[in-house]
C-alpha positions in Angstrom: -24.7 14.8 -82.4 -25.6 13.8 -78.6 -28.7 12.3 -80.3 -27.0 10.1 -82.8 -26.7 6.2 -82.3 -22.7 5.5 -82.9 -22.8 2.2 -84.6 -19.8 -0.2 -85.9 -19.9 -2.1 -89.3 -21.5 -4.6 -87.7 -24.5 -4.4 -84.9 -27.0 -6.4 -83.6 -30.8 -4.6 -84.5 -34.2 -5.9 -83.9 -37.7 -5.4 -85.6 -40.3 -5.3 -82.6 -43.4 -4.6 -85.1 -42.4 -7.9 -87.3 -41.6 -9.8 -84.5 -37.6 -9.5 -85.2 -36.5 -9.7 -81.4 -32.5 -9.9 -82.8 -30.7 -9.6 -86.0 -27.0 -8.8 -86.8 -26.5 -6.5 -89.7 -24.5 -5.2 -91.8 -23.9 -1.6 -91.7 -23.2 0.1 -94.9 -23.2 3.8 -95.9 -21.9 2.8 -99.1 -25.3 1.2 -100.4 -28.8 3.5 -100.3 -31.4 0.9 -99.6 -31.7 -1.3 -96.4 -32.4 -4.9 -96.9 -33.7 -8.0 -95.2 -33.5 -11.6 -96.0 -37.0 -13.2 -96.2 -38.1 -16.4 -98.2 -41.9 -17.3 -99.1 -42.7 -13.8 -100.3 -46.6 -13.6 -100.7 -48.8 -10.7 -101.2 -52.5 -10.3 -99.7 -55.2 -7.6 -99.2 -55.6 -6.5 -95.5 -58.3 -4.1 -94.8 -58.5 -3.4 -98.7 -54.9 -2.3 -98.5 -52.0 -4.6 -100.2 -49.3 -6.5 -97.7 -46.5 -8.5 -97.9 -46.2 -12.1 -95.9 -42.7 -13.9 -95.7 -40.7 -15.9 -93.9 -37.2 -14.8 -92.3 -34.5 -17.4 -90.8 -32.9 -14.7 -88.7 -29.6 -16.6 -87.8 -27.1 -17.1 -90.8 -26.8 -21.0 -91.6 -30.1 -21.8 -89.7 -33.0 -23.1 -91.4 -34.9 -24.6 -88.0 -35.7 -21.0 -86.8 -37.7 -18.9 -88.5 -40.2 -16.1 -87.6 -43.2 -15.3 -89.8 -43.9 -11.9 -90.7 -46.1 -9.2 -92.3 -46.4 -5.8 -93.2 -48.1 -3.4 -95.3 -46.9 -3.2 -98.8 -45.5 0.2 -100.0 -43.4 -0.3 -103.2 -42.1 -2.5 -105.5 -39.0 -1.3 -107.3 -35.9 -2.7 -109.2 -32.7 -2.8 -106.6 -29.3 -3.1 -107.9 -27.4 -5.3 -105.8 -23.3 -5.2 -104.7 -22.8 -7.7 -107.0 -24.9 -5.9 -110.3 -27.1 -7.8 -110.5 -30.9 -6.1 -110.6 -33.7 -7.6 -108.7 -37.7 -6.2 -108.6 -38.3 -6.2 -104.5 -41.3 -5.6 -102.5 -40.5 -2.8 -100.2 -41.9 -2.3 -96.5 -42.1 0.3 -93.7 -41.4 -0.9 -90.2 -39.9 0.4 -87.1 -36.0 -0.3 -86.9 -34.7 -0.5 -82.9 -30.8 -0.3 -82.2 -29.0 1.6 -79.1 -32.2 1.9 -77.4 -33.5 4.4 -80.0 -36.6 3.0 -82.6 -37.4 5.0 -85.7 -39.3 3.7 -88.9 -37.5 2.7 -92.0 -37.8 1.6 -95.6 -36.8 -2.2 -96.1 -36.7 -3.9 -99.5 -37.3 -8.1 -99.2 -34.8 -10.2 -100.8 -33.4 -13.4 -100.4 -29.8 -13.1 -98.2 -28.8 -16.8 -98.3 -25.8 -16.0 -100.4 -24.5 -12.9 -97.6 -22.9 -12.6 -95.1 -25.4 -10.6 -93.0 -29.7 -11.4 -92.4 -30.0 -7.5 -92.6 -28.1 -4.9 -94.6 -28.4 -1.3 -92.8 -28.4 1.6 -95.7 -27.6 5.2 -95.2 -31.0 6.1 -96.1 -32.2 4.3 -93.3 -29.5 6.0 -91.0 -29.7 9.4 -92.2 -29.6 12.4 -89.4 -30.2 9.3 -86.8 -26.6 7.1 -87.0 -22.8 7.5 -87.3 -21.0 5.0 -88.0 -17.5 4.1 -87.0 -16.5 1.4 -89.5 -13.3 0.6 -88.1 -15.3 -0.9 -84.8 -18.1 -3.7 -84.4 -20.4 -4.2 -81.9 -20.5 -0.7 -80.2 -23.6 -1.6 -78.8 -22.7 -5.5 -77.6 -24.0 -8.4 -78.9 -26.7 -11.0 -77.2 -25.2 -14.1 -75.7 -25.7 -17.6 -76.7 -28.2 -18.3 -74.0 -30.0 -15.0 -75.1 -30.5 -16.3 -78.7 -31.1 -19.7 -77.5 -34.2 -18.1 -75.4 -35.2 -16.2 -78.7 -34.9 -18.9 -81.2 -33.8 -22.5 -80.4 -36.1 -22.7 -77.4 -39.4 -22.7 -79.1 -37.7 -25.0 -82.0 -37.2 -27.9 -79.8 -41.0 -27.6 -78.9 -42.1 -27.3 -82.5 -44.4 -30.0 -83.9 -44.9 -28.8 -87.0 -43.1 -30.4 -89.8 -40.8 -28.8 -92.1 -42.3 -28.9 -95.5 -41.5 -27.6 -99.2 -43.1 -26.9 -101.9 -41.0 -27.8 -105.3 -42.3 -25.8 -108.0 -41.7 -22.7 -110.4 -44.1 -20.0 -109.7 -44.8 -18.6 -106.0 -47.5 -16.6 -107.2 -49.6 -19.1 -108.9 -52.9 -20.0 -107.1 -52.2 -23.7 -106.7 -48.7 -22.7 -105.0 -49.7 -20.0 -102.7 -53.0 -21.6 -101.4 -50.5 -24.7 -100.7 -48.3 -22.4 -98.4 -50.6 -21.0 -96.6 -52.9 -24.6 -95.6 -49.8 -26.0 -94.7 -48.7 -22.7 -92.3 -52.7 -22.8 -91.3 -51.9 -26.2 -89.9 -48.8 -25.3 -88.1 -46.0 -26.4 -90.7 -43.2 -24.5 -91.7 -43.4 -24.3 -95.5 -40.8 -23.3 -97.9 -41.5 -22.4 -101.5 -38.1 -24.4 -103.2 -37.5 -22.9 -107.2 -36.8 -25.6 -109.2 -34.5 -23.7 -111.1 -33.0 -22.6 -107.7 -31.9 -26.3 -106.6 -28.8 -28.4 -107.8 -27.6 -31.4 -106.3 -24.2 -33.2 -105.6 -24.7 -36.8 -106.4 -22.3 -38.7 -103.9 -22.8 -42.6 -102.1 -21.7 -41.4 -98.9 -23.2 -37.7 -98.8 -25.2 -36.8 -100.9 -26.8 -33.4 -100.8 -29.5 -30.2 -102.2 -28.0 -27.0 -102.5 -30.3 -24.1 -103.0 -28.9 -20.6 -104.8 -26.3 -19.4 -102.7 -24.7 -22.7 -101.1 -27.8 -23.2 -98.4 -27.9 -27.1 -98.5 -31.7 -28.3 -97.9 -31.2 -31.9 -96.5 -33.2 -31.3 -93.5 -36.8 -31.5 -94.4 -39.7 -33.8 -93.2 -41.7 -33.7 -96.7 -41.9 -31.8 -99.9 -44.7 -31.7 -102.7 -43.4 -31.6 -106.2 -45.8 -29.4 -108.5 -43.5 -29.9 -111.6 -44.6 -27.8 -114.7 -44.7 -30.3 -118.0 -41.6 -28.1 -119.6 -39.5 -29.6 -115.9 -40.2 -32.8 -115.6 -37.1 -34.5 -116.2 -35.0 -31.8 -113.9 -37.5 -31.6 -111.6 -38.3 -35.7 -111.2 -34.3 -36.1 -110.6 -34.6 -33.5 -107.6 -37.6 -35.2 -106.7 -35.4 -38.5 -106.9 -32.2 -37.0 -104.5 -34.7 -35.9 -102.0 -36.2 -39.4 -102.0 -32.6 -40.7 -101.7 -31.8 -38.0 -98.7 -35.4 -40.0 -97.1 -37.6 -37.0 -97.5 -41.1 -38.1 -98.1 -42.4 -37.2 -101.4 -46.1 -36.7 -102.0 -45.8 -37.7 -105.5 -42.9 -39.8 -105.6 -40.4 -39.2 -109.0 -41.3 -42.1 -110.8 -45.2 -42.2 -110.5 -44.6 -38.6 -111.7 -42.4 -39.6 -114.8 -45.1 -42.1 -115.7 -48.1 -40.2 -115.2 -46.3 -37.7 -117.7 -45.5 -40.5 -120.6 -49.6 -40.5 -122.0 -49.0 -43.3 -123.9 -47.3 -45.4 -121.1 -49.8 -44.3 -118.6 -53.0 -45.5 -120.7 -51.3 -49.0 -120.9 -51.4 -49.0 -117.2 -54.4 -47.8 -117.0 -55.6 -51.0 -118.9 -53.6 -53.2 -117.1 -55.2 -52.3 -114.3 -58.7 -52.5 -115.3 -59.6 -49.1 -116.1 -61.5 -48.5 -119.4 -60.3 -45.4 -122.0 -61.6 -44.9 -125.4 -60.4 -46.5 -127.8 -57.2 -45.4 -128.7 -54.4 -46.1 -131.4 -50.9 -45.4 -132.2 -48.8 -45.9 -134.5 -45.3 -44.5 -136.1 -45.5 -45.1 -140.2 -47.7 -42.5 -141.6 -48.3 -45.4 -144.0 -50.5 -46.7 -141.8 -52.8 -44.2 -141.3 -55.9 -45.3 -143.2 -55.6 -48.4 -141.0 -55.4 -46.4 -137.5 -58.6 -44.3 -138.7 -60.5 -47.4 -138.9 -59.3 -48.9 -136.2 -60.8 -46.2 -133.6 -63.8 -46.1 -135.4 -63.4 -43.4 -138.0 -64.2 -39.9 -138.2 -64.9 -37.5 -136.1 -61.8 -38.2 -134.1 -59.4 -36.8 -131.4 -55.6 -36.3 -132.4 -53.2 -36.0 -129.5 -49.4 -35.2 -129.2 -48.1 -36.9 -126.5 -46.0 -33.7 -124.8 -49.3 -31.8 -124.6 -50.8 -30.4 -121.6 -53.8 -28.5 -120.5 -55.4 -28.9 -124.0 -53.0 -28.1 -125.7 -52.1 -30.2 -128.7 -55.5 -31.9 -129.0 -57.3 -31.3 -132.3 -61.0 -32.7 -133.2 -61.0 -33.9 -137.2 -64.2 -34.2 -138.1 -63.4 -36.0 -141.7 -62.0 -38.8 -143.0 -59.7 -36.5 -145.4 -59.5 -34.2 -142.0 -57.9 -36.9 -139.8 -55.3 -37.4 -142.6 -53.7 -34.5 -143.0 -53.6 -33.8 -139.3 -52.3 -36.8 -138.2 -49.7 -36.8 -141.4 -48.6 -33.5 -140.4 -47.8 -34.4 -136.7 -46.0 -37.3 -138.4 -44.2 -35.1 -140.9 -42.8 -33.5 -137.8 -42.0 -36.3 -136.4 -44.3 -36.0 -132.7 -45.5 -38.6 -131.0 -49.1 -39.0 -131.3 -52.3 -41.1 -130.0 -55.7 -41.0 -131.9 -58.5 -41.6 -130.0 -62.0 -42.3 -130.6 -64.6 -39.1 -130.2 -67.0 -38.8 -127.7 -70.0 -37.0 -129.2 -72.3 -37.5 -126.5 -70.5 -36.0 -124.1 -71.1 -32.4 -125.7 -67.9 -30.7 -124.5 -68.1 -31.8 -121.3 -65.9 -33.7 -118.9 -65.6 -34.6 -115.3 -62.3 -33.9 -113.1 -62.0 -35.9 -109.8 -59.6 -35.2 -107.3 -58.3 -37.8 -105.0 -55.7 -37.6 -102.4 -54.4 -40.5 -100.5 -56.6 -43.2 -101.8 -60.6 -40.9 -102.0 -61.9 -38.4 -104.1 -62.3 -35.2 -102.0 -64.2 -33.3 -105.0 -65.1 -33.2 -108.3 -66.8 -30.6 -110.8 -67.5 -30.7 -114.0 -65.5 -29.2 -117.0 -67.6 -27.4 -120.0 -66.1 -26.2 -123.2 -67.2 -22.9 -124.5 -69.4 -22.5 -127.3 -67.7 -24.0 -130.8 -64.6 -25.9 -128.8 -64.7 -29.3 -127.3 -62.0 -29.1 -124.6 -62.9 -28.4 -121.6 -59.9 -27.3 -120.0 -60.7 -24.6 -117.6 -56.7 -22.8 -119.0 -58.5 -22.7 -122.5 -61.7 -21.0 -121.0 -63.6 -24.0 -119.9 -66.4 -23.4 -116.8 -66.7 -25.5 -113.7 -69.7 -26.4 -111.7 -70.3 -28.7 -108.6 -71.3 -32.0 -109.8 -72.9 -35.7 -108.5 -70.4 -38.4 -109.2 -71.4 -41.9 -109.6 -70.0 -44.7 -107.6 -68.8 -46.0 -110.6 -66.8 -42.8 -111.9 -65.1 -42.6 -107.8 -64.5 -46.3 -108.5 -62.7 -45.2 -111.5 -60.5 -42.7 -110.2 -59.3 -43.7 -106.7 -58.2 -47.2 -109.4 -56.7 -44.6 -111.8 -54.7 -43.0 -108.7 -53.4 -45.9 -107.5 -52.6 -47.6 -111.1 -50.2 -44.6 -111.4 -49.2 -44.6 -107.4 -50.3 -41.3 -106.9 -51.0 -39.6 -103.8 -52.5 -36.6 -105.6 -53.8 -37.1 -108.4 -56.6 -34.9 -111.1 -58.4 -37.5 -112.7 -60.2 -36.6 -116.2 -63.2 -39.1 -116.8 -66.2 -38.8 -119.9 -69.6 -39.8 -119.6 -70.1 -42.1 -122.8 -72.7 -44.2 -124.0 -70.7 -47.2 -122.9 -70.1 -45.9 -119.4 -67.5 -43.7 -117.5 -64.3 -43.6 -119.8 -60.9 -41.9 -118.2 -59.6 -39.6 -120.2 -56.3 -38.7 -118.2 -54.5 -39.1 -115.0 -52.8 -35.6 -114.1 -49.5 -35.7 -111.1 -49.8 -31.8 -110.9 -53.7 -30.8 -111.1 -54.7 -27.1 -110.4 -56.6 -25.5 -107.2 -57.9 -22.8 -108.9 -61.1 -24.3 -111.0 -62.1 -27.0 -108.4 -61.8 -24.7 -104.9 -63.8 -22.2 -106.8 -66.5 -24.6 -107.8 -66.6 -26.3 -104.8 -65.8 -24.4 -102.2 -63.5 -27.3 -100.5 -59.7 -26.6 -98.8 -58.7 -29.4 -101.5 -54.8 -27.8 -99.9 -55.7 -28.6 -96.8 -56.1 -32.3 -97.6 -52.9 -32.8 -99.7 -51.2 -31.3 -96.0 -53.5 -33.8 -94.1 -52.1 -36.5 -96.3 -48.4 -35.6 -95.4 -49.1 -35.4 -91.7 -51.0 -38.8 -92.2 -47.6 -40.2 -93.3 -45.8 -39.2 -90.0 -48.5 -39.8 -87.9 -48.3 -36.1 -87.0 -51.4 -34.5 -84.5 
């Protein structure tokens, strides 16, 4: 018993492997797993063995401090929380210190913004080691102000990094995590924000962005909006509210909203100069005869306007084809454009990327045998490729037609010249980094700290 730590309910703790120097948990012999808040999970290989990266803003109600952290990765399990709720969590060894004693424990990674406590202490992680007197806090005292200052707040007022997030759906996409970790790389403190996580109070004097459990997230520098075609009207009115709280958007809201309306986004595109193929729409399916001539006839390309990577595009290689395709869309009543086919381009298509204003790579897209899209998500291959003068001409003028910052642009080699296919707000990392071995994250960060003027 002499060697038992006598704890209260509550006690401060630290984590000296992770960095942790203080934490106040909650101790509690009622639940079996331990638990510690952390935000911007991420797994990697280290040494060929799996780890776990995340952020953790030790102090309750404090978003400016924040320690980065990693450890090996042990488990992943499903964790039944106080309130019944199940949750898969990535579980991690690390050495627990409190009363001057340090033994390793198990720790499941979860986010604590809705609790009371950073750190929930289970009895599995006190067993034969702790007693606890739940009637008492503190046993063990508690660090003064000017202690936590020196931890936390001390470094934060010498921080240059800006405080940037990431609005998007999936943290373990490519696009999403490569993003993270070029904007930590360059000394920013990223967040990963869940659209669905975020709701907003609309209100002329305060308004505000709350994120699941209350935490309000008025206090960043930038965010980049990587908003899936399925959220774009949610995720272009939280994209608005930040823009009204002065957060600098990458791609602002409406440049987003446009770029996703195809039709309205190829009649700025002409406004502007920039040449398409030839294209028609219409809404009668009585005039369908009329709208196959009037893009030269068959073979042709039928689009739905709500399609994305590929996805509702069909070829019709007949007259009689082209028909019933595009009287079926109608029948459904869809949207559609029909657009004239470019054979010569044998399944091939170039994507640019340009951010803030020049085209930092480009590859080239090729279908696979028997298909003519060339969408790498519909098994498409990329290569490096020489772009013209003409075809960078084209996209940094697409880009800014749209006022995007970031911007995929989707151009065909034709026998009349480079035609642009499409302007995408939300192009994918994956493809283009692999094919051209170029930190395309890295510049989308350098174009935020552009905006600030931030060395």
């Amino acid at each position: 018993m002499l060697d038992k730590v006598i704890v209260g309910s509550e006690e401060w703790c630290s984590f000296p492997t992770l960095g942790i120097p203080t934490i106040k948990a909650r101790v509690d012999s009622g639940a079996k797993t331990s638990a510690l808040h952390a935000i911007n999970i991420a797994t990697f290989e280290k040494n060929s063995e799996n780890w776990v990266k995340f952020d953790i803003n030790p102090i309750q109600n404090n978003a400016k401090a924040v320690i980065h952290c990693e450890a090996p990765l042990i488990d992943k399990r499903v964790v039944k929380s106080s309130s019944g709720f199940r949750e898969q969590r990535y579980v991690i060894k690390t050495k627990l210190e409190i009363g001057g004693k340090t033994w390793e424990i198990e720790v499941t990674l979860t986010n604590r913004d809705s609790m009371g406590f950073r750190m929930l202490l289970g009895r599995e992680a006190m067993s034969g080691r702790v007693l606890v007197d739940p009637e008492q806090r503190y046993l063990l005292g508690q660090p003064t102000t000017e202690k936590l200052k020196e931890y936390y707040y001390a470094s934060e007022e010498q921080k240059k990094g800006l405080r940037i997030g990431l609005l998007a759906s999936n943290p373990e996409l490519y696009s999403n995590k490569r993003i993270m970790e070029a904007g930590e790389l360059r000394g920013h403190e990223m967040h990963f924000l869940n659209l669905k996580y975020c709701y907003m109070k609309l209100d002329a004097t305060k308004p505000e962005i709350h994120y699941r459990g209350g935490k309000v997230l008025n206090d960043f520098d930038a965010i980049i909006p990587r908003i899936r075609p399925s959220m774009t009207y949610y995720g272009c009115a939280l994209t608005r509210q930040f823009e009204a709280l002065k957060v600098f958007a990458l791609n602002n809201a409406s440049a987003i909203t446009q770029s996703r309306d195809k039709l309205f986004s190829l009649q700025l595109l002409l406004n502007n100069g920039v040449d398409i193929p030839t294209t028609g729409f219409a809404n009668s399916p009585l005039d369908t005869d009329d709208l196959i001539k009037m893009v030269g006839g068959s073979p042709l390309i039928v689009k739905l306007l709500e399609g994305t990577q590929g996805k509702g595009v069909v070829l019709a290689e007949t007259k009689k084809a082209a028909e019933s395709v595009i009287n079926a869309f109608k029948s459904l009543n869809a949207n559609i454009l029909v657009q004239e086919f470019i054979k010569e381009a044998n399944g091939k298509d170039l994507r640019l990327f340009v951010v803030d204003g020049k085209v930092v790579a480009a590859m080239q897209r090729e279908a696979l045998p028997g298909e003519f899209r060339a969408n790498i998500h519909l098994g498409g291959t990329a290569s490096i490729v020489k772009v013209t003068a003409d075809e960078k001409r084209i996209a940094i003028k697409a880009a800014k037609a749209m006022n995007l910052k970031v911007a995929g642009v989707d151009i065909i080699r034709s026998a009349k010249g480079p035609l642009l296919l499409e302007v995408n707000s939300s192009p994918g990392l994956e493809g283009i980094e692999g094919a051209t071995q170029k930190d395309i994250a890295g510049e989308m960060i350098k174009a935020i700290e552009k905006n600030f003027k931030w060395k």
